[in-house]
N, C-alpha and C positions, 0 to 999 in steps of 0.2 A: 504494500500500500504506500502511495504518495504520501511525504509527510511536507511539515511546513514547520519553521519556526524563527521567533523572535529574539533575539541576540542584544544583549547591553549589559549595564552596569553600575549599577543595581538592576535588577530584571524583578523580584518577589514584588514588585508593587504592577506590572504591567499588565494593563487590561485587554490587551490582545489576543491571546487568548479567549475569552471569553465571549469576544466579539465574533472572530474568526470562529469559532465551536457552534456558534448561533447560527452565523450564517453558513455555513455548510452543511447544518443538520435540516436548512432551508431548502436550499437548492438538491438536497437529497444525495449531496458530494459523500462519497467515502472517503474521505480524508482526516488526517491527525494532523493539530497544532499546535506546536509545544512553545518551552521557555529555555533559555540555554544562558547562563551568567557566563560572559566573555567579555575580556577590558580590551584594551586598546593593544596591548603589549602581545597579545595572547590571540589576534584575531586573525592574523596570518599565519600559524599554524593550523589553526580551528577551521580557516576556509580551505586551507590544504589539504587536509583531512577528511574531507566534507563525506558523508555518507552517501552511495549514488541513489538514496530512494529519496533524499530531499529537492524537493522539489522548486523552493524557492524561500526566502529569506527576507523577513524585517528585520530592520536594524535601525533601533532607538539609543539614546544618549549611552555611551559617548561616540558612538563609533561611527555617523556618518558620512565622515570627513573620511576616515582610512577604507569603508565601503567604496567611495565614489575612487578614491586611487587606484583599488581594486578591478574595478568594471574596465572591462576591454573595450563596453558599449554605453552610451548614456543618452536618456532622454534630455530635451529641449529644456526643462527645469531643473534636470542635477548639473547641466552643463554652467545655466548661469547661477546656480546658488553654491557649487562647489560639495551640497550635500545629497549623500543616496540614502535612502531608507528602505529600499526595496532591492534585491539580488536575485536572479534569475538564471540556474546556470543552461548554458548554450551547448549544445552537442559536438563544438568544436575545444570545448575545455576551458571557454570561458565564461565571463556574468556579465549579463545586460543589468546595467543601474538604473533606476529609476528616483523619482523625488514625488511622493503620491502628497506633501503636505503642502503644496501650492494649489494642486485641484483638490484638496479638502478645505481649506481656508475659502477658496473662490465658491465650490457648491456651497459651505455653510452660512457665509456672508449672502449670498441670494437669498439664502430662505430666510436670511434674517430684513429683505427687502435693501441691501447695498449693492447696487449695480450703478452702469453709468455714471460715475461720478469722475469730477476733475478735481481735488482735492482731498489729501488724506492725511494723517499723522501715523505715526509710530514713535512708541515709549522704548525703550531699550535697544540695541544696536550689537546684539550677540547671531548666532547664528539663525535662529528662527526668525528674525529679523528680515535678513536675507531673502525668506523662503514668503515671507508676506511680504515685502517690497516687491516681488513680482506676479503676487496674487492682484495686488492694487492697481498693477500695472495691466493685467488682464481685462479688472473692471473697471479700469476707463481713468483711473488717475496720471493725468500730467505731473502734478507738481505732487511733493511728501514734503511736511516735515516732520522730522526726526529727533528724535528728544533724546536726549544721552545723556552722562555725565561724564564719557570721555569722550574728548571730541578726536584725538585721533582715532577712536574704533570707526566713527562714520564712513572715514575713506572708503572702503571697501565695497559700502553701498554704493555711495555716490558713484564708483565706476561702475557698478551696476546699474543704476540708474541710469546712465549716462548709453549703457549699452542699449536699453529699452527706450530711452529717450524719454526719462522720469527724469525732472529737476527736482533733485534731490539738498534740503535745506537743514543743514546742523542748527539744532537748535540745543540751549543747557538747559537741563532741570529746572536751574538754580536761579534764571531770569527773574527782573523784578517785576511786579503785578502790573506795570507800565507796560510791559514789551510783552502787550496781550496778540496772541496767535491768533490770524483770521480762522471762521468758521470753518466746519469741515461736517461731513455726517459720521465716519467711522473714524475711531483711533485705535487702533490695535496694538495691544500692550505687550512686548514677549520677554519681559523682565520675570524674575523669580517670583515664586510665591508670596516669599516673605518680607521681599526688596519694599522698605519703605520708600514714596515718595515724599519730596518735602509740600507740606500741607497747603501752601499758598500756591506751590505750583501745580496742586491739585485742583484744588477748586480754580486757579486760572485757566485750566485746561480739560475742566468737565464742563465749564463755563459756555463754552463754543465749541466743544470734540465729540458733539453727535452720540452716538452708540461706543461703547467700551468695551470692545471684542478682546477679550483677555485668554491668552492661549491655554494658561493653565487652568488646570480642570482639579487637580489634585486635593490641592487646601485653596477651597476656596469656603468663603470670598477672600480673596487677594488684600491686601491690606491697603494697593491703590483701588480695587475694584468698590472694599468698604467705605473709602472713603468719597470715591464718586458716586455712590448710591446713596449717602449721608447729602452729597448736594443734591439728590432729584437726577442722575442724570440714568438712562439707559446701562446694565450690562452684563453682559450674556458670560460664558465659560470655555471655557476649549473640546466641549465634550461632543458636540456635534464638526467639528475638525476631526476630533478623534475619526467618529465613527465614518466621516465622509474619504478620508487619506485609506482606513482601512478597505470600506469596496471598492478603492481605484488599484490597492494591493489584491484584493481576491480578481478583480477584472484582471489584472496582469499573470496571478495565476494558474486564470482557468483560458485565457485567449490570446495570449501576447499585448493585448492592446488594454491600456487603462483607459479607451475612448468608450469600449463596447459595453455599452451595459449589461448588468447583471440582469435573465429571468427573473424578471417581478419584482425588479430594484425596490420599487416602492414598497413594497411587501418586507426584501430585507432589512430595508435601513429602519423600519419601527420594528421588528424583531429585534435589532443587535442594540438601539437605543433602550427597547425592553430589557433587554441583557444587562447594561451597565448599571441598570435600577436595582438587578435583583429583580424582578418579575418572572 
């Protein structure tokens, strides 16, 4: 039997599993999907080794950087975010990468009603960053800015941006209540759970920042997420991300293609949201 599984580090907290179990007891797939604790040091022997019934590969924090070095092949989104989350290996001895968290961010933000728009924000400037700077770019954003507190991390986007043709604008935390940021509908936050923001530039920035699409899902509410909801504004969790990156992971691999939908999509994705409830 095909198996599947997810790779990281820590791994006992990942809900993939669970999703992935949902949705192939859906589709009527005989498949196994498991958990595998692998670091960074330890992931080029572990892909070397690979058993031949595995059939394809998630890969969550920290290893999506050393996955995409990996891939002999890479889709359009791990090309420009530099991150793979998904491995596929190939009948020539190698792995097609893929990046399923840019069409998860872009499906969940639609049903959250954010399309077409020509401005956006982003709160932190780490890798997930990256992977929603070209979500936003999808749904119609020209201009970002970008909230940091280092401003050399921004570079990185900014050339990405620059590749999509996103003006990309560094902005600090730490600005005074003066150097108020024009309106926007979504801010997407991909800072830590626990990362406090400072409180003036909170409410400066739930002020005019639309909806608070916060990636994480884990501990939430988020301590910026608490505190934008303390001012009235909009914001949602990273859970419907989650579960939207995972069926562009089972589309890749039941079909090669993360475009093709899944039999009775609609059907799986309230099945595998039922799943992270416990339902």
């Amino acid at each position: 039997m095909t198996r599947f599984e997810v790779w990281g580090d820590p791994i006992d907290h990942s809900l993939s599993p669970r999703l992935h179990t949902a949705a192939y007891a859906t589709l009527g797939w005989d498949r196994d999907y498991g958990r595998r604790q692998v670091d960074e040091e330890s992931f080029a022997a572990q892909l070397g080794s690979l058993a031949s019934d595995i059939g394809g590969l998630s890969l969550t924090f920290p290893l999506k950087g050393v996955a995409f070095a990996a891939a002999t092949w890479r889709d359009a989104a791990a090309e420009l975010t530099g991150a793979v989350n998904t491995l596929v290996p190939t009948a020539t001895g190698g792995f097609d990468g893929y990046n399923t968290d840019v069409g998860g961010i872009v499906a969940d933000l639609r049903t959250q009603g954010i399309d077409g728009i020509s401005r956006a924000r982003i709160v932190g400037a780490g890798a997930t960053a990256t992977s929603a700077l070209v979500a936003l770019h999808e749904l119609g954003a020209e201009d970002v800015d970008l909230f940091a507190r280092r401003p050399e991390a921004v570079a990185p986007l900014a050339a990405v941006g620059e590749q999509l043709g996103v003006r990309v604008s560094a902005r600090p935390l730490d600005a005074q209540a003066s150097d108020a940021p024009e309106p926007v509908q979504v801010t997407i936050a991909t800072v830590p759970g626990g990362a406090a923001v400072p409180p003036e530039a909170t409410r400066r920035l739930a002020e005019t920042g639309g909806l608070l699409y916060d990636v994480v899902y884990g501990h939430w509410p988020t301590a910026l997420a608490e505190a934008w909801l303390a001012e009235g504004g909009p914001a949602v969790n990273g859970l419907g991300m989650l579960v939207q990156q995972a069926v562009r992971q089972i589309r890749i691999f039941r079909t090669g293609d993360p475009h093709t939908p899944l039999p009775r999509e609609d059907v799986i994705v309230d099945v595998m949201r039922s799943a992270l409830m416990g339902d």
